[in-house]
PDBQT receptor file of N, H, CA, C and O in Angstrom, charges set to zero:
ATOM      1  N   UNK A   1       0.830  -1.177   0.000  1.00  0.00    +0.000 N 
ATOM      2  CA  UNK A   1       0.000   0.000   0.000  1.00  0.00    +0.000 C 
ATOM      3  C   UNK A   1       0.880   1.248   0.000  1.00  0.00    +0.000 C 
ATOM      4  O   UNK A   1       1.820   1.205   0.794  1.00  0.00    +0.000 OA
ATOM      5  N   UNK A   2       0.782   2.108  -0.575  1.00  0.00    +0.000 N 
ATOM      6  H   UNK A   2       0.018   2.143  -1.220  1.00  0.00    +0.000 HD
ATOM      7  CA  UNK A   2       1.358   3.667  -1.295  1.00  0.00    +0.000 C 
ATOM      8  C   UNK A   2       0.988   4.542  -0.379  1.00  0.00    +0.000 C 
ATOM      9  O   UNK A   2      -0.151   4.966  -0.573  1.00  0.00    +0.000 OA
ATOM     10  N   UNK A   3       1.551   4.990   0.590  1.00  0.00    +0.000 N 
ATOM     11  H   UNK A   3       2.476   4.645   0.748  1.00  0.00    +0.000 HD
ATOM     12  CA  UNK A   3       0.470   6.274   1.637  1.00  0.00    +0.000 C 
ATOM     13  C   UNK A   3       1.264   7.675   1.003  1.00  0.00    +0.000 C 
ATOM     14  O   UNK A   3       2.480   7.845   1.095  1.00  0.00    +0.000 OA
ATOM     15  N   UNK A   4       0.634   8.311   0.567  1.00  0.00    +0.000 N 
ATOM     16  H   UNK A   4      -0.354   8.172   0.492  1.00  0.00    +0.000 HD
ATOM     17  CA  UNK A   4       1.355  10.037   0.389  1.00  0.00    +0.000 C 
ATOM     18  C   UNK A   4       1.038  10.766   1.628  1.00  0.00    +0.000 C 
ATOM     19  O   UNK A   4      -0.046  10.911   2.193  1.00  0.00    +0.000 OA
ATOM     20  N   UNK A   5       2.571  11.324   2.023  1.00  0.00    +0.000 N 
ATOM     21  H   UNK A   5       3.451  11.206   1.564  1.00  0.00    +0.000 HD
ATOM     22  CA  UNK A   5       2.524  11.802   2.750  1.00  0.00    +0.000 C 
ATOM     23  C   UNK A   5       1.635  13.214   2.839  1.00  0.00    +0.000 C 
ATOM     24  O   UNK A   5       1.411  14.072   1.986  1.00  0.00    +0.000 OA
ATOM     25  N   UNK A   6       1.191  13.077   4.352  1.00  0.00    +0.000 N 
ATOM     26  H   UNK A   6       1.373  12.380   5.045  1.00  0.00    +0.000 HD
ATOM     27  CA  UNK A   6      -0.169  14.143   4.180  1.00  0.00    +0.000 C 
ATOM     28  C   UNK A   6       1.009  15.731   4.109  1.00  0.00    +0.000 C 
ATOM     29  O   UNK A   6       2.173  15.881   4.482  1.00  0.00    +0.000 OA
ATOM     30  N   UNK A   7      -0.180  16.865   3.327  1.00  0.00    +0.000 N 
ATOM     31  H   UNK A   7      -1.125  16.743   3.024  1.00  0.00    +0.000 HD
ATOM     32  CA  UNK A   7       0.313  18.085   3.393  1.00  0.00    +0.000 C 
ATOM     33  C   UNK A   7      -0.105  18.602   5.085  1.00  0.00    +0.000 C 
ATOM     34  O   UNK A   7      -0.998  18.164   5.811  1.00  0.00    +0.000 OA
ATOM     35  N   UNK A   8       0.808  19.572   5.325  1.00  0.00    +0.000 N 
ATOM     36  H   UNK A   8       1.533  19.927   4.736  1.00  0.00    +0.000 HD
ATOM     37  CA  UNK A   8       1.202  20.252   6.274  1.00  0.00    +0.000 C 
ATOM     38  C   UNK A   8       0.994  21.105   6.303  1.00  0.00    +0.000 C 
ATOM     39  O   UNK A   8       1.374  21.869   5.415  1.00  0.00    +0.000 OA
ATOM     40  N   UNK A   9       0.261  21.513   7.335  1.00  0.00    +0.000 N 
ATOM     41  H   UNK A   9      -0.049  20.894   8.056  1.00  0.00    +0.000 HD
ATOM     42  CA  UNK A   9      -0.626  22.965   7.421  1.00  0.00    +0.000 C 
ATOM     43  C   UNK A   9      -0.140  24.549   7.628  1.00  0.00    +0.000 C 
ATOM     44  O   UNK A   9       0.774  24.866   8.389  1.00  0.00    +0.000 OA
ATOM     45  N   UNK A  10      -0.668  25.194   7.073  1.00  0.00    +0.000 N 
ATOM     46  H   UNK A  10      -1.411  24.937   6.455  1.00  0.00    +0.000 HD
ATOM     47  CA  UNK A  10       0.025  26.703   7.290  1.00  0.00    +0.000 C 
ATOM     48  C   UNK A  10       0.358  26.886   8.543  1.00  0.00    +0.000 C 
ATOM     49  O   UNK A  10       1.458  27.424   8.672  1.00  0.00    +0.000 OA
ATOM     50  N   UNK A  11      -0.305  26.582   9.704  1.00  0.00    +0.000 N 
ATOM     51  H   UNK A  11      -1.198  26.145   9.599  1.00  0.00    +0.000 HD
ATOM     52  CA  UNK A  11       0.808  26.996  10.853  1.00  0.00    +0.000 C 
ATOM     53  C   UNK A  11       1.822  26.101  11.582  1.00  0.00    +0.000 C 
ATOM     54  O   UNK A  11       2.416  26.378  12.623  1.00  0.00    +0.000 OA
ATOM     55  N   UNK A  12       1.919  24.897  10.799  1.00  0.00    +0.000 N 
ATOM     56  H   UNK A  12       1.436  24.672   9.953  1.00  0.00    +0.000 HD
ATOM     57  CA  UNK A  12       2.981  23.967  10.982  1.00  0.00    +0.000 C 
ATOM     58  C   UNK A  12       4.453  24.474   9.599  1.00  0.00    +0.000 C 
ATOM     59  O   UNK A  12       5.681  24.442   9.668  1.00  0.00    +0.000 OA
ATOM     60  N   UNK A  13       3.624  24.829   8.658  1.00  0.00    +0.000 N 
ATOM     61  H   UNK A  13       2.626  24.855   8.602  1.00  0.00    +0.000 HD
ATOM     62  CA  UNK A  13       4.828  25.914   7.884  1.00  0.00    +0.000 C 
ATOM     63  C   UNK A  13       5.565  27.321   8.480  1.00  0.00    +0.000 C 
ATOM     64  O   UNK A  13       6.732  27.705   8.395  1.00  0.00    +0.000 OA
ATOM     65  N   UNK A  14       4.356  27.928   9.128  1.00  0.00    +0.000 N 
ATOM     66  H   UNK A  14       3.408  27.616   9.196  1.00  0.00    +0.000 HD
ATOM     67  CA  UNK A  14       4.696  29.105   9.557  1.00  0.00    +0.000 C 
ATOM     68  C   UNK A  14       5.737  28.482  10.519  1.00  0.00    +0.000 C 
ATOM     69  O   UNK A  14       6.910  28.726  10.236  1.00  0.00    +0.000 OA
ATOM     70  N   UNK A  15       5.468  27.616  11.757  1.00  0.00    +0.000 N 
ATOM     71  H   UNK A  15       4.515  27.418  11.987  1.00  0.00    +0.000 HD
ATOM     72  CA  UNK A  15       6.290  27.028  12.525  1.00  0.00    +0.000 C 
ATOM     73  C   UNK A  15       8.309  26.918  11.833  1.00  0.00    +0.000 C 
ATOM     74  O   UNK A  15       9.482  27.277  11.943  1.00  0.00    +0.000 OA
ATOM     75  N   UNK A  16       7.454  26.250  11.259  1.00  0.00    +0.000 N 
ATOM     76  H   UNK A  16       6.501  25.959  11.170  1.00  0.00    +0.000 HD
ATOM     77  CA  UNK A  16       9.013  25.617   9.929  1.00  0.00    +0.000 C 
ATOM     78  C   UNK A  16       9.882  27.170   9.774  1.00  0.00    +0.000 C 
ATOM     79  O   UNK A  16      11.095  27.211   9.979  1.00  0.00    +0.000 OA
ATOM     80  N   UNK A  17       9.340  28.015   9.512  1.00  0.00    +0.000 N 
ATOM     81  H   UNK A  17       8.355  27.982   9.345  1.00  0.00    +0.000 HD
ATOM     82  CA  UNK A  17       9.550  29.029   8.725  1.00  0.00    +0.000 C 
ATOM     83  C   UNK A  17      10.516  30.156  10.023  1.00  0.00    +0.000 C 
ATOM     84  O   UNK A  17      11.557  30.812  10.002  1.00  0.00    +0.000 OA
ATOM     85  N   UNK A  18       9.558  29.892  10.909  1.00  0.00    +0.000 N 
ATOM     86  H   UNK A  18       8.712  29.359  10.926  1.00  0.00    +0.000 HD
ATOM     87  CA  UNK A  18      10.233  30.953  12.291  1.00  0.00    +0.000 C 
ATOM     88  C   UNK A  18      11.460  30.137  12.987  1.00  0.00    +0.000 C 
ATOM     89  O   UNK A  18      12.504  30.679  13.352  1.00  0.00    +0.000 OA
ATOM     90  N   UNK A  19      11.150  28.657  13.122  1.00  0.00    +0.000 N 
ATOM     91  H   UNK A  19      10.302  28.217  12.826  1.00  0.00    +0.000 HD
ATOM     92  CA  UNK A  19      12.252  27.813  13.351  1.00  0.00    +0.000 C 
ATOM     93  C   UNK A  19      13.714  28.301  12.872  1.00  0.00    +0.000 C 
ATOM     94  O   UNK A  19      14.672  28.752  13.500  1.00  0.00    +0.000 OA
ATOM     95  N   UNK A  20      13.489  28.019  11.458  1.00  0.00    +0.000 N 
ATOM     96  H   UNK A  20      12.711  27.653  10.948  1.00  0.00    +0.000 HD
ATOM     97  CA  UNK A  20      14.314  28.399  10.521  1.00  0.00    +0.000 C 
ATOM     98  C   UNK A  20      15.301  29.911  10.484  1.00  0.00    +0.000 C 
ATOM     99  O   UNK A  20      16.409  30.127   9.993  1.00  0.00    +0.000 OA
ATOM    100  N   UNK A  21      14.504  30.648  11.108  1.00  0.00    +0.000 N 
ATOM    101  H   UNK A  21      13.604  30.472  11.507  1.00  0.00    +0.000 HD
ATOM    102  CA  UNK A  21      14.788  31.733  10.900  1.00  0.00    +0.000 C 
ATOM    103  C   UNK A  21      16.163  31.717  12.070  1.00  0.00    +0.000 C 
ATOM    104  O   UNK A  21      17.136  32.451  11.895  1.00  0.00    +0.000 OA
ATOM    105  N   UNK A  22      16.054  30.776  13.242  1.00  0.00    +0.000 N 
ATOM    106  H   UNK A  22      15.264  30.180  13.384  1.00  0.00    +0.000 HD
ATOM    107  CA  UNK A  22      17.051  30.529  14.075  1.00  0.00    +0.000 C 
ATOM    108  C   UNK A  22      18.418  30.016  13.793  1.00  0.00    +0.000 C 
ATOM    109  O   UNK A  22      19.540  30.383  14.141  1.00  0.00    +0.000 OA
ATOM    110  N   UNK A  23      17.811  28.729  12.804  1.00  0.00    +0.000 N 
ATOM    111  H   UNK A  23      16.900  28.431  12.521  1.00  0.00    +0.000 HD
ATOM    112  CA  UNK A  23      18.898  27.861  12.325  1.00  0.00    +0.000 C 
ATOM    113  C   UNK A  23      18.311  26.794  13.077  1.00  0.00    +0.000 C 
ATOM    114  O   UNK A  23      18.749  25.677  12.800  1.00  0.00    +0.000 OA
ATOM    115  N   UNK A  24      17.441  26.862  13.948  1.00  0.00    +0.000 N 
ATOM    116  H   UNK A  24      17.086  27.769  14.173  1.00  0.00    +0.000 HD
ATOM    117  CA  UNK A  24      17.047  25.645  14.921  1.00  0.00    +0.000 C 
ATOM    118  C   UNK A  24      16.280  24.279  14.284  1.00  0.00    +0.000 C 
ATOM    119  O   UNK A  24      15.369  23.683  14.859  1.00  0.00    +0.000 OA
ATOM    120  N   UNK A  25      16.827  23.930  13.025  1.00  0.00    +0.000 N 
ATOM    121  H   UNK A  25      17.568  24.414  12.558  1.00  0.00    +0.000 HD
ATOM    122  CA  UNK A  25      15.807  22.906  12.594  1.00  0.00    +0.000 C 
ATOM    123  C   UNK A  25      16.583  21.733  12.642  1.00  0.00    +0.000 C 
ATOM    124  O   UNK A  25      17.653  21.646  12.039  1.00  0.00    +0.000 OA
ATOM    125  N   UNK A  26      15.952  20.524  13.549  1.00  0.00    +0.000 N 
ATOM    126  H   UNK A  26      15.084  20.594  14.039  1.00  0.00    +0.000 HD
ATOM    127  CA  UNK A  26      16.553  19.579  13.365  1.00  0.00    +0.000 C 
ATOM    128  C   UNK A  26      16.431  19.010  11.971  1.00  0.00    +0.000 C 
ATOM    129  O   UNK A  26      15.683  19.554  11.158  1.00  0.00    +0.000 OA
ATOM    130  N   UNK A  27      17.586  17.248  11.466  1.00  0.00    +0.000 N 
ATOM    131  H   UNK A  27      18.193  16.806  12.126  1.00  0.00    +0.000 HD
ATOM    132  CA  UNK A  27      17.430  17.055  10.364  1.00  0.00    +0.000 C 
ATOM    133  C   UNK A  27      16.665  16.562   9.941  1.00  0.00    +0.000 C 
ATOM    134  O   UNK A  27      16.282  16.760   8.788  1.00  0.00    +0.000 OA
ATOM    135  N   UNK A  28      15.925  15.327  11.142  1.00  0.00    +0.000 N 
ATOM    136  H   UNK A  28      16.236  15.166  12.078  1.00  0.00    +0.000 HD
ATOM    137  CA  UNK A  28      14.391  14.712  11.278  1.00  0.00    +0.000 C 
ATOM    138  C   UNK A  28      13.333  15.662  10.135  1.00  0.00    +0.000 C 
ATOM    139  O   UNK A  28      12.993  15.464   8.968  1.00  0.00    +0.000 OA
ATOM    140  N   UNK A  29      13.065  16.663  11.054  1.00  0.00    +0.000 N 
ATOM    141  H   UNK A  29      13.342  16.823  12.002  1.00  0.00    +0.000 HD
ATOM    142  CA  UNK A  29      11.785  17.968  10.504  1.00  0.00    +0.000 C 
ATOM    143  C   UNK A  29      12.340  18.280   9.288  1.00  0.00    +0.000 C 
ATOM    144  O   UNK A  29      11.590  18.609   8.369  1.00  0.00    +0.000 OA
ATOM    145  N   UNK A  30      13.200  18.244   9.172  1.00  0.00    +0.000 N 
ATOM    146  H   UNK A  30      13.809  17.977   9.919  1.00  0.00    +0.000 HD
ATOM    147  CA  UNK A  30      13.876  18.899   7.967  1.00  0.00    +0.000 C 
ATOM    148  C   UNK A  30      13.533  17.516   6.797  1.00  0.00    +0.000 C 
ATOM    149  O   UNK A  30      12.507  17.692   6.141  1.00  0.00    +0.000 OA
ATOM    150  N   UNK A  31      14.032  16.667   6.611  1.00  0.00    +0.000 N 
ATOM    151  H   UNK A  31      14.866  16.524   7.144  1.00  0.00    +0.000 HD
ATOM    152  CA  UNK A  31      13.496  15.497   5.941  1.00  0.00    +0.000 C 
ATOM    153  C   UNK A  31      11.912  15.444   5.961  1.00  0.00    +0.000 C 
ATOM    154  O   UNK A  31      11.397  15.022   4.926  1.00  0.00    +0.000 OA
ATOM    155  N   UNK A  32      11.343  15.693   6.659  1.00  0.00    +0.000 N 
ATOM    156  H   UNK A  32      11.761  16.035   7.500  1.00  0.00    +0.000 HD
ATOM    157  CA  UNK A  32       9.446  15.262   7.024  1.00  0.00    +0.000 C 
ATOM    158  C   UNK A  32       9.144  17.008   5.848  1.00  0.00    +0.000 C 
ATOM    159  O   UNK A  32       8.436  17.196   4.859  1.00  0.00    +0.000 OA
ATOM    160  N   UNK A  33      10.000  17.849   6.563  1.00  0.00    +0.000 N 
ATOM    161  H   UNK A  33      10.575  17.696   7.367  1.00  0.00    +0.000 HD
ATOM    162  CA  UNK A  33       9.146  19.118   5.709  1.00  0.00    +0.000 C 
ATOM    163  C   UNK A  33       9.569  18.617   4.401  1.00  0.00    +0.000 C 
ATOM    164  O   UNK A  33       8.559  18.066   3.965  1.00  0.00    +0.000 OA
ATOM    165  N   UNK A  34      10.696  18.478   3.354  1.00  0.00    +0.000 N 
ATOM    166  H   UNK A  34      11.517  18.925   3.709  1.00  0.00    +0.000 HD
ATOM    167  CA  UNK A  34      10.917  18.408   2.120  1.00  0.00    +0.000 C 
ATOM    168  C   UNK A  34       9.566  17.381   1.842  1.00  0.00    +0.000 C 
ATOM    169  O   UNK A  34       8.751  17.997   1.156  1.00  0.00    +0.000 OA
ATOM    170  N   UNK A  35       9.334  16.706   2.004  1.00  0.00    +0.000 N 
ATOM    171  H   UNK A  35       9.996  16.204   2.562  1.00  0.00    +0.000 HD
ATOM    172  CA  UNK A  35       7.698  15.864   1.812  1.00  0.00    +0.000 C 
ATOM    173  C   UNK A  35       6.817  16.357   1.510  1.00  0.00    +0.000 C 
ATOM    174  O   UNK A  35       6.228  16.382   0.430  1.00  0.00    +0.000 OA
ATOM    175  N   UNK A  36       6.605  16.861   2.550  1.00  0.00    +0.000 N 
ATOM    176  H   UNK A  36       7.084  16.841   3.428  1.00  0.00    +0.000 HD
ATOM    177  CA  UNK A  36       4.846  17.482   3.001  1.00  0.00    +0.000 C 
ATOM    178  C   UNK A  36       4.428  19.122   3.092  1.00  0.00    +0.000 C 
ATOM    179  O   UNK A  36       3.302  19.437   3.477  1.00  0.00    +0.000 OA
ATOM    180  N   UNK A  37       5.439  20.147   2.703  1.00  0.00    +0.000 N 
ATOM    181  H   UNK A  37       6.354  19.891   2.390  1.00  0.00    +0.000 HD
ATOM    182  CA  UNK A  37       4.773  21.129   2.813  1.00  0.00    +0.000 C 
ATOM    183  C   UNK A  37       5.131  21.968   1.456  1.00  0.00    +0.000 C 
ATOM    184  O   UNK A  37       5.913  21.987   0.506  1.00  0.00    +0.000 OA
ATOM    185  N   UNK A  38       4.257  22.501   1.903  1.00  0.00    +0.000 N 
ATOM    186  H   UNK A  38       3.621  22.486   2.675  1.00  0.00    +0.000 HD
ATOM    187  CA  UNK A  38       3.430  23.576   0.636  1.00  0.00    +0.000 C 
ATOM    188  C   UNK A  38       4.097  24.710  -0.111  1.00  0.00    +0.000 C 
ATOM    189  O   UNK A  38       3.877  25.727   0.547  1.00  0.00    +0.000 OA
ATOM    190  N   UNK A  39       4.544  24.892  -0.782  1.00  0.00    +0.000 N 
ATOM    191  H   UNK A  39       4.723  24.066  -1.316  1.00  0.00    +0.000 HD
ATOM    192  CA  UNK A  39       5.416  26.014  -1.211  1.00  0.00    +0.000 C 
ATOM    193  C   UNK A  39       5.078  27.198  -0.803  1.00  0.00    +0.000 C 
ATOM    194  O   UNK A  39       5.798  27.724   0.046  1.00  0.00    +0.000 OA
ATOM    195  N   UNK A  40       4.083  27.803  -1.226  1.00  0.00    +0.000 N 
ATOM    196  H   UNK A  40       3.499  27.375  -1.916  1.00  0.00    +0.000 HD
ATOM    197  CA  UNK A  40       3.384  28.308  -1.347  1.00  0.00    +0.000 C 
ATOM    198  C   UNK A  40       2.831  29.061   0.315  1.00  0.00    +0.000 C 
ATOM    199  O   UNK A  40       3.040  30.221   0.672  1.00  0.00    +0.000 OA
ATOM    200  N   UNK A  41       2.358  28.358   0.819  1.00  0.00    +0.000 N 
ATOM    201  H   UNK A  41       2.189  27.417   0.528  1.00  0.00    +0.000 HD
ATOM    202  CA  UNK A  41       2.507  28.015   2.765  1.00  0.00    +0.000 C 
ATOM    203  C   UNK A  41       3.891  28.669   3.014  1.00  0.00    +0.000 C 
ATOM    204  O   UNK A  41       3.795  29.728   3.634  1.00  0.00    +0.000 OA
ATOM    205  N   UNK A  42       5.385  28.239   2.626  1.00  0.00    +0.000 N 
ATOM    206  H   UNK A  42       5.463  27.379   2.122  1.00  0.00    +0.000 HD
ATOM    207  CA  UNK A  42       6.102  28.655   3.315  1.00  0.00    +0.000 C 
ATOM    208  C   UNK A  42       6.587  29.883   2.365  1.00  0.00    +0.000 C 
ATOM    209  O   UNK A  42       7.495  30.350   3.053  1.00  0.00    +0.000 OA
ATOM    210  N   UNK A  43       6.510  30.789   1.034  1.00  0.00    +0.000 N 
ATOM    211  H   UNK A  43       5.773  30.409   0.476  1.00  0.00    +0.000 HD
ATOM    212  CA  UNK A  43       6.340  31.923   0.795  1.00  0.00    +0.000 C 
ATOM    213  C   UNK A  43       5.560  32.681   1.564  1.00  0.00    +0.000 C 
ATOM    214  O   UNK A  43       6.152  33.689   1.949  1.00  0.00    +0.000 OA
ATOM    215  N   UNK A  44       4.401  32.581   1.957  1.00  0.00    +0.000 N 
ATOM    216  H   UNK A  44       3.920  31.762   1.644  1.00  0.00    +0.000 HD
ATOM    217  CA  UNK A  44       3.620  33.205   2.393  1.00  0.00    +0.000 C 
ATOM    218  C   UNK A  44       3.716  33.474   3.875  1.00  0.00    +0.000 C 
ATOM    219  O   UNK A  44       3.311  34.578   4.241  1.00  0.00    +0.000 OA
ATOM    220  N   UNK A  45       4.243  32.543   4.900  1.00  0.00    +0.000 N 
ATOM    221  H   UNK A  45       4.572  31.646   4.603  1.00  0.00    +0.000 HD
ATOM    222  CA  UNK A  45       4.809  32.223   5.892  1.00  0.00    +0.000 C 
ATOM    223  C   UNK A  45       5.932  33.029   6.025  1.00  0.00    +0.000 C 
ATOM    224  O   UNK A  45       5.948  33.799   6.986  1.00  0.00    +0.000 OA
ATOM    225  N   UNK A  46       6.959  33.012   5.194  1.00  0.00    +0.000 N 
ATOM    226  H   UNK A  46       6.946  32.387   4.413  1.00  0.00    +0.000 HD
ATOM    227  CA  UNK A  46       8.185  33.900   5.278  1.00  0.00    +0.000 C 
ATOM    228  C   UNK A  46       8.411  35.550   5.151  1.00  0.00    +0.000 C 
ATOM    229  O   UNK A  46       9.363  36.322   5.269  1.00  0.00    +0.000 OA
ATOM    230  N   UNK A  47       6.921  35.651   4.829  1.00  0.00    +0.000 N 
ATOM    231  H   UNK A  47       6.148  35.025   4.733  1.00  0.00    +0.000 HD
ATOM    232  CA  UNK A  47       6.681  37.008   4.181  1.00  0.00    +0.000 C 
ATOM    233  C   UNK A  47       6.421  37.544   5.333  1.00  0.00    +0.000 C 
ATOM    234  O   UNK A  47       7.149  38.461   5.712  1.00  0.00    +0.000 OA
ATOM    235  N   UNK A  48       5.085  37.003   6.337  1.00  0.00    +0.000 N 
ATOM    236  H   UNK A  48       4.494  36.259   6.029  1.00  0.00    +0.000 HD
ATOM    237  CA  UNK A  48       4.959  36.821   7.293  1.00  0.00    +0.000 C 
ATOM    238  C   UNK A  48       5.837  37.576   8.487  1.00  0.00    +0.000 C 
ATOM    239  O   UNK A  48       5.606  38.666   9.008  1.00  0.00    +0.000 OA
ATOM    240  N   UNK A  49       6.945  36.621   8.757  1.00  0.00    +0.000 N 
ATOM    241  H   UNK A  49       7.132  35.735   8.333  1.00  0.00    +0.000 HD
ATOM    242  CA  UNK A  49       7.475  35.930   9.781  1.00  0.00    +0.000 C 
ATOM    243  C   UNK A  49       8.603  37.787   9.936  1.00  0.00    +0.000 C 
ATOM    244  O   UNK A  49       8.813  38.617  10.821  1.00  0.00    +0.000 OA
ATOM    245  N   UNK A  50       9.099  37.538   8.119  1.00  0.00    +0.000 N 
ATOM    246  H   UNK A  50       8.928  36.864   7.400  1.00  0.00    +0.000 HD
ATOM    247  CA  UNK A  50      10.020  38.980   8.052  1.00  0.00    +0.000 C 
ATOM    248  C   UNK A  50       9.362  40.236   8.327  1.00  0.00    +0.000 C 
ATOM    249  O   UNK A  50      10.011  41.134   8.864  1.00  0.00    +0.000 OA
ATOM    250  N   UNK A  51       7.627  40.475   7.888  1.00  0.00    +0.000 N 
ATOM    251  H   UNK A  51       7.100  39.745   7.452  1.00  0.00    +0.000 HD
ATOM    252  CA  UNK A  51       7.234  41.520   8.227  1.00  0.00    +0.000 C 
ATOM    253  C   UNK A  51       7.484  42.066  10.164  1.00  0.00    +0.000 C 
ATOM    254  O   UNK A  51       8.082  43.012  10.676  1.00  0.00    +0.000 OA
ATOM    255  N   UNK A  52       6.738  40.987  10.699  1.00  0.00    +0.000 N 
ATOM    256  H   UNK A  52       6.252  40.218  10.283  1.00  0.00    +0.000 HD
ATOM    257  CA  UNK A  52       6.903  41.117  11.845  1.00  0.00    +0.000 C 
ATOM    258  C   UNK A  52       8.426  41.355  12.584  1.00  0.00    +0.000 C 
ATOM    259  O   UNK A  52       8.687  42.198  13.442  1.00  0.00    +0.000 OA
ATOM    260  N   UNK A  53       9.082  40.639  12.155  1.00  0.00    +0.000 N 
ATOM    261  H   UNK A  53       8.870  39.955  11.457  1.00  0.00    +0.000 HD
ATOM    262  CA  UNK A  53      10.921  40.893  13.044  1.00  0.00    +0.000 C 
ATOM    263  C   UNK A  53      10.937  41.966  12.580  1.00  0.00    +0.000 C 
ATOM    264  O   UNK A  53      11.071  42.751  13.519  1.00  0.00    +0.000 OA
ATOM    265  N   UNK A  54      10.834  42.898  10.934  1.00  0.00    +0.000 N 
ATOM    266  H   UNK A  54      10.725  42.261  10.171  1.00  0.00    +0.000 HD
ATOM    267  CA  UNK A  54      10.957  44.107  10.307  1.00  0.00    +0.000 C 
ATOM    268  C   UNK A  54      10.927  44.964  11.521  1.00  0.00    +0.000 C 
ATOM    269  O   UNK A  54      11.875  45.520  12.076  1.00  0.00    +0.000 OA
ATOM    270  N   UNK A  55       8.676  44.970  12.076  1.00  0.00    +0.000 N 
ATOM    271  H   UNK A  55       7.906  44.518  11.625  1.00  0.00    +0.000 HD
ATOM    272  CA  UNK A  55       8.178  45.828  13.106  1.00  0.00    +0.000 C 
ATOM    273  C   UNK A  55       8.976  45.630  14.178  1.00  0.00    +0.000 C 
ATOM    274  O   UNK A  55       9.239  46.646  14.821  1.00  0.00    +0.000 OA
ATOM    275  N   UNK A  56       9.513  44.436  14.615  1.00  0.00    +0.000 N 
ATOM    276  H   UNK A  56       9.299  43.610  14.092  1.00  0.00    +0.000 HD
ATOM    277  CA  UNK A  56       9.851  44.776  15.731  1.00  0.00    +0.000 C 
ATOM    278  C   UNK A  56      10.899  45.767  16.142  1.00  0.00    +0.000 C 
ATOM    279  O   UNK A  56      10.973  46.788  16.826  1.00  0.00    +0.000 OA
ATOM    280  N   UNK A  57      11.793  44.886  15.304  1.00  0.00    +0.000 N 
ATOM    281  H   UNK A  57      11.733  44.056  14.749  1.00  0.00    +0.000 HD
ATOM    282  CA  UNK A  57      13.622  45.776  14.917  1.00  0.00    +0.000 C 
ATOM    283  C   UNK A  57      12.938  47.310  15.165  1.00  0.00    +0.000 C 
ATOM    284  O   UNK A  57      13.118  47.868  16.247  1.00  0.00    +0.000 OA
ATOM    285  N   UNK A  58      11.989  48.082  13.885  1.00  0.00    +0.000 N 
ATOM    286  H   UNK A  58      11.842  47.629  13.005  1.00  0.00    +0.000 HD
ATOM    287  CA  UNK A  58      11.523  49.412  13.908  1.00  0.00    +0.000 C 
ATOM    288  C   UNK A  58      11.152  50.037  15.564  1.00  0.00    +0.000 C 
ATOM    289  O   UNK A  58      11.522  51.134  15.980  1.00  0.00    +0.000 OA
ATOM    290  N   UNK A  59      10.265  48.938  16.402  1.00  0.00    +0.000 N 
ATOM    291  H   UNK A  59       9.964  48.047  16.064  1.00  0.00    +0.000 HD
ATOM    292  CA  UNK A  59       9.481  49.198  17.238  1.00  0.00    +0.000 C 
ATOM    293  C   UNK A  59      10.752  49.457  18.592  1.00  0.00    +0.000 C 
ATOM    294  O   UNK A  59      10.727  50.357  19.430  1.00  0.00    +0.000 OA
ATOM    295  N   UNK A  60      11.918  48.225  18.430  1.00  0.00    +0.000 N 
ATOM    296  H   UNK A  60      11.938  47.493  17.749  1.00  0.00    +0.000 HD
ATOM    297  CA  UNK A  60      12.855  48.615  19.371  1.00  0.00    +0.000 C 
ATOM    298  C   UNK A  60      13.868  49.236  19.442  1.00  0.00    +0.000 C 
ATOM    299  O   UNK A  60      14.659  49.368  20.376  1.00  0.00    +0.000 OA
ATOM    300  N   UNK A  61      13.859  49.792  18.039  1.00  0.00    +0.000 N 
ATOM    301  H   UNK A  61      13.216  49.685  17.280  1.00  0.00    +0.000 HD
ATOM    302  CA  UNK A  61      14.901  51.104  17.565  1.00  0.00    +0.000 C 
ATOM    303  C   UNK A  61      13.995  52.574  17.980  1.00  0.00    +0.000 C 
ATOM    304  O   UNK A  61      14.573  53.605  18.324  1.00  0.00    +0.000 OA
ATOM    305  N   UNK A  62      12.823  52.480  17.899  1.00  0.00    +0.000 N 
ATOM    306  H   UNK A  62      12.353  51.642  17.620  1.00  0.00    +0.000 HD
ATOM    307  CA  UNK A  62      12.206  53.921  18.590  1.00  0.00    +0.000 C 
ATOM    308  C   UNK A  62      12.337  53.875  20.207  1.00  0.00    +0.000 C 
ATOM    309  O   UNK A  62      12.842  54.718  20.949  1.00  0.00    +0.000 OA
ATOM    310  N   UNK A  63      11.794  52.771  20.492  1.00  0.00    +0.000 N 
ATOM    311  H   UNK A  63      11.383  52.087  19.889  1.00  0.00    +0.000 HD
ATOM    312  CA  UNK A  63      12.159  52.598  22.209  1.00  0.00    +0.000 C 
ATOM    313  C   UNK A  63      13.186  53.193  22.598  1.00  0.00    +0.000 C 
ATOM    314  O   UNK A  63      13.227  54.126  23.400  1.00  0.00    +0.000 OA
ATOM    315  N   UNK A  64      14.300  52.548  21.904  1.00  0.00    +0.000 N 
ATOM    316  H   UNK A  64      14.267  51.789  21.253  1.00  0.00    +0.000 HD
ATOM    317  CA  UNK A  64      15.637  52.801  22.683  1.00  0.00    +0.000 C 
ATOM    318  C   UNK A  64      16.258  54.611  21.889  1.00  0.00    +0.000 C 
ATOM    319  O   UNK A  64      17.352  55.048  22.246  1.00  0.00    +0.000 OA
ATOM    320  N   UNK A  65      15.625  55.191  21.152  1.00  0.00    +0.000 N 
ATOM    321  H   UNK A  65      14.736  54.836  20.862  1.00  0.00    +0.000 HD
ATOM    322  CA  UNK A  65      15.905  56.129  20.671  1.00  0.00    +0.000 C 
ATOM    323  C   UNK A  65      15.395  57.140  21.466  1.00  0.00    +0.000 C 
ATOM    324  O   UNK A  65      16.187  58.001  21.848  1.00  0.00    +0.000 OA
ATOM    325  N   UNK A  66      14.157  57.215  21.813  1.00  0.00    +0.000 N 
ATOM    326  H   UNK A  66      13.513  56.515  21.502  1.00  0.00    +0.000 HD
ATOM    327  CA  UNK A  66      13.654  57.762  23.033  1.00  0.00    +0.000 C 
ATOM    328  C   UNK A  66      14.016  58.450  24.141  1.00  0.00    +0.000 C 
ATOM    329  O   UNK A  66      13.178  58.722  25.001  1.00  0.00    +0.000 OA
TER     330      UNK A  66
């Protein structure tokens, strides 16, 4: 029997995606994501992930400018 591996949901990409952004991905997840997730999910995810660090960086450069 043939099982395809199931797709992986946008906030298990988004997950992938912020992980990543550490370097923190084991090679396990790393093998399971090349499978199962979505391109598309993790464009959209990354777009994401950079807007927000963007705000923050902005948000803690006025703080400390202050």
């Amino acid at each position: 029997m043939d099982r395809q591996p199931q797709k992986a949901s946008f906030l298990y990409s988004l997950k992938a995606v912020v992980w990543s952004f550490f370097g923190l991905r084991r090679k396990r997840d790393f093998e399971r994501d090349q499978q199962g997730m979505n391109p598309v999910h993790i464009i959209i995810a990354a777009l994401l992930a950079v807007a927000v660090f963007i705000g923050l960086l902005i948000t803690v450069v006025k703080f400390a400018v202050k």
